[in-house]
C-alpha positions as CSV (number, residue, x, y, z in Angstrom):
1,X,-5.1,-55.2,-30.1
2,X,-6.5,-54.8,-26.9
3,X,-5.2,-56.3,-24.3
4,X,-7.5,-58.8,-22.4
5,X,-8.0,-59.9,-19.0
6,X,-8.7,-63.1,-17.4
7,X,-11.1,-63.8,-14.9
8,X,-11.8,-66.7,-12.5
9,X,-15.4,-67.5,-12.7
10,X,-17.8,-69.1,-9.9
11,X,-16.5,-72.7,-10.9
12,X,-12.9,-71.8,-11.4
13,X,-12.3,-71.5,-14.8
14,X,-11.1,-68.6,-16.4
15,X,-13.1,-66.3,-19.1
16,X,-11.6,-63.3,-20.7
17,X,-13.0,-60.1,-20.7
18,X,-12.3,-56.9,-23.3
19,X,-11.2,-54.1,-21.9
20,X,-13.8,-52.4,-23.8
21,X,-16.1,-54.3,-21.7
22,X,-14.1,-53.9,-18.5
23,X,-14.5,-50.0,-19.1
24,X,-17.9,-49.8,-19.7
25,X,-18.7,-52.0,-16.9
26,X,-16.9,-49.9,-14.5
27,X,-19.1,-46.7,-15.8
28,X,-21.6,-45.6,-14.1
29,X,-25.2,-46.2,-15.6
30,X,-26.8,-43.4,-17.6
31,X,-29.7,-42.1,-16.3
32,X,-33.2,-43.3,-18.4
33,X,-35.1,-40.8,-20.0
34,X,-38.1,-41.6,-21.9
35,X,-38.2,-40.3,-25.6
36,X,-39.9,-36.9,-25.7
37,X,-40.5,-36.5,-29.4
38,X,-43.8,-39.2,-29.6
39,X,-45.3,-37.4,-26.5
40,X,-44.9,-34.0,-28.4
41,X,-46.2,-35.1,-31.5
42,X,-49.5,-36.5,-29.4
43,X,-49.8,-33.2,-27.7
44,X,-49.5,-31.1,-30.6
45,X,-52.3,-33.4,-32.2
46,X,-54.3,-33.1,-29.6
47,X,-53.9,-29.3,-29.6
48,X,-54.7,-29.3,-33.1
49,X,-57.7,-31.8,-32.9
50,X,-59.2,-28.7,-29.8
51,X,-58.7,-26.3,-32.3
52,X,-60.4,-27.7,-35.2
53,X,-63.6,-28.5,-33.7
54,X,-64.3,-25.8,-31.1
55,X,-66.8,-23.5,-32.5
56,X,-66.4,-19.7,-31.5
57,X,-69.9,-18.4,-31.6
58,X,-69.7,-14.0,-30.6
59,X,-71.9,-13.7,-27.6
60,X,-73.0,-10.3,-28.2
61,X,-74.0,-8.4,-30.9
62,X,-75.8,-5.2,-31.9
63,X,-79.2,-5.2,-31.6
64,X,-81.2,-2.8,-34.5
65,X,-83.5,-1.1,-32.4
66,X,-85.5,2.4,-33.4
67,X,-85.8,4.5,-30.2
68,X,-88.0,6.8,-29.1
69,X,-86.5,11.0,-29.7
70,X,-87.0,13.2,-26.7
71,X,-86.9,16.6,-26.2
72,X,-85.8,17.1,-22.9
73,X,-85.5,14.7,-19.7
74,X,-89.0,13.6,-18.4
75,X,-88.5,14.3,-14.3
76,X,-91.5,12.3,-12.1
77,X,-91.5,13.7,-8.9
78,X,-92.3,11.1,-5.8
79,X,-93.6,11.9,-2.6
80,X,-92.0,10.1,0.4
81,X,-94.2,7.7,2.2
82,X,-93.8,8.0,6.0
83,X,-94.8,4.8,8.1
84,X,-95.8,5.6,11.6
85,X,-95.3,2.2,14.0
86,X,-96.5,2.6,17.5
87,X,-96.1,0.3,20.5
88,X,-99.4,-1.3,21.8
89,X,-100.9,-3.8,24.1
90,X,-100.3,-4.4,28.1
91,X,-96.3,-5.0,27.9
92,X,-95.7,-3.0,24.7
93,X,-94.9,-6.3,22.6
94,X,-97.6,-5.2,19.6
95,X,-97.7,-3.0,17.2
96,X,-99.5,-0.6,15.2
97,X,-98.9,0.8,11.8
98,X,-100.0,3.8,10.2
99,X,-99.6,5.8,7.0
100,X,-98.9,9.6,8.0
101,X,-101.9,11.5,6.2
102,X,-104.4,8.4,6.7
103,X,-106.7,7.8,9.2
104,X,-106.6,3.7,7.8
105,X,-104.6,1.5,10.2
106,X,-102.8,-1.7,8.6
107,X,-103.4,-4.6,10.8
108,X,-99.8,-5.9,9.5
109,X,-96.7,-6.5,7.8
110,X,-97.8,-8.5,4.6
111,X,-100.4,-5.7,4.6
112,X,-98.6,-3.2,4.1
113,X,-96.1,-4.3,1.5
114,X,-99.5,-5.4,-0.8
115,X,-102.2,-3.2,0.1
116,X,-104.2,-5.0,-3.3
């Protein structure tokens, strides 16, 4: 049998203790670890429960159209517009804007971007 001990407690009298106790006491405390399995299970469910109820939908897709057959490349051939700006008034702060081959002169900016 185990041999016991015996301890004086806070009023004097004497208690024994196990030595199966006095060992375990003398341990140091193992470290707390919360149980991992339920939080596994929940994220599993959770990934499962994503899963399920996304919906993929394709974003792009063929489109059946009939196009046009051509022969050869259609070239368009577009003249360069020159813009002529001149300095005007008594200290040069104005402006004056002309179309190289026209006699018109475009009074200003907006102008000339929409002539319509």
């Amino acid at each position: 049998m185990a041999a016991a001990r015996r301890r004086t407690g806070e009023g004097g009298t004497g208690r024994y203790v196990s030595a199966r106790k006095q060992r375990a006491k003398n341990r140091p405390a193992a470290a707390m670890q919360p149980p991992l399995t339920p939080m596994i299970d929940v994220v599993f469910q959770l990934l499962l429960f994503f899963l399920l109820a996304t919906r993929f939908v394709k974003m792009e897709g063929k489109i059946q159209v009939r196009l046009p057959r051509l022969k050869g490349a259609a070239v368009v051939k577009v003249m360069p517009i020159k813009v002529r700006l001149t300095a005007v008034g008594v200290e040069r702060d104005g402006v004056r804007i002309a179309i190289e081959g026209s006699d018109e002169s475009i009074p200003d900016f907006v102008k000339l971007r929409d002539p319509g």
